[in-house]
N, C-alpha and C positions, 0 to 999 in steps of 0.2 A: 721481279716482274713489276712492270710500271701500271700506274690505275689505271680503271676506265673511266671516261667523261660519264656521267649522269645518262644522257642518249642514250652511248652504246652501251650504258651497264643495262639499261630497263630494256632496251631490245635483245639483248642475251635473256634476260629472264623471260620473257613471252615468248610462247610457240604459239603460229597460228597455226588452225585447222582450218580448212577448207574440204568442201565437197565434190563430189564428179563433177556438179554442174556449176560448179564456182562460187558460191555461198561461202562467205567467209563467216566462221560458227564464232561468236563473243560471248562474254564470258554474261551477257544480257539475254542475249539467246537460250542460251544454255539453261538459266534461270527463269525464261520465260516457259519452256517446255517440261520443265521439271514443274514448273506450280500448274500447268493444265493438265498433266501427267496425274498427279497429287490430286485434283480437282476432281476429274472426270478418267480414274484408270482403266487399262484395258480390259477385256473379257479374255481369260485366258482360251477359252474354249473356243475363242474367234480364231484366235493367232494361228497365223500360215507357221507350220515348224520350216524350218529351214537348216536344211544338211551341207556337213560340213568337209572336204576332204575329195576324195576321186569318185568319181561314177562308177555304179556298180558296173560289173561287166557283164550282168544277165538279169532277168526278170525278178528274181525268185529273194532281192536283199541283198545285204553286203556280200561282196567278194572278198574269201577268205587271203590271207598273206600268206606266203609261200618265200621261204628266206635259205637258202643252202651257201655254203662255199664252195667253189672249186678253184683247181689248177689254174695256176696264171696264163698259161698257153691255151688250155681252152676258153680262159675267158676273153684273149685274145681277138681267135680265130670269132668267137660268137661275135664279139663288135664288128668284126671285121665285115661276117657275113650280114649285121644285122644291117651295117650301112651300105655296105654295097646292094643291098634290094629296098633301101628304102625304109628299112621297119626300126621300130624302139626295142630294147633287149629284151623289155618285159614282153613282148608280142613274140617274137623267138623263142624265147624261155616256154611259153605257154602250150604255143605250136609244136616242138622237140618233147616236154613234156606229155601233151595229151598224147601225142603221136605212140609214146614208148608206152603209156596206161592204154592205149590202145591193142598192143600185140599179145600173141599167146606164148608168153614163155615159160 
């Protein structure tokens, strides 16, 4: 494997960051926000918590996970039906589920 020129060795070693709105973050930035951080930190009991992951699917807090295997053919036919109306499997699943915790057997 042949060297790299000086250039492209120091640009292999820097990743830039950038933000949504195109701020490109330096390693001065970085350092400026960490000593006001340091300076003047936050009030924990201000801070917005911020949730991480899928929306709950009702009022009441997380929506628990629900995980089974089945047959190949039935898991099939499920895509099959979930695409041809339109829906995601876990929307199917849910529906076919409550449907069955619904009946009196």
């Amino acid at each position: 494997m042949g060297k790299l020129s000086k250039s492209k060795e120091k640009k292999m070693k820097e990743e830039e960051w950038v933000t949504r709105s195109g701020m490109v973050l330096t390693e001065e930035l970085a350092e400026q926000w960490a000593e006001e951080i340091e300076r003047n930190p936050p009030d924990p009991s201000e801070l917005e918590r911020r949730y991480v992951g899928r929306p709950s699917l009702g009022p009441n807090g997380p929506s628990p996970r629900v995980s089974f295997r089945v047959p190949p053919d039935l898991y099939k036919a499920a895509w099959a039906r979930a695409d041809k109306e339109g829906r995601s499997l876990s929307d199917l699943a849910r529906e076919a589920f409550g449907r069955y915790m619904d009946t009196d057997s």
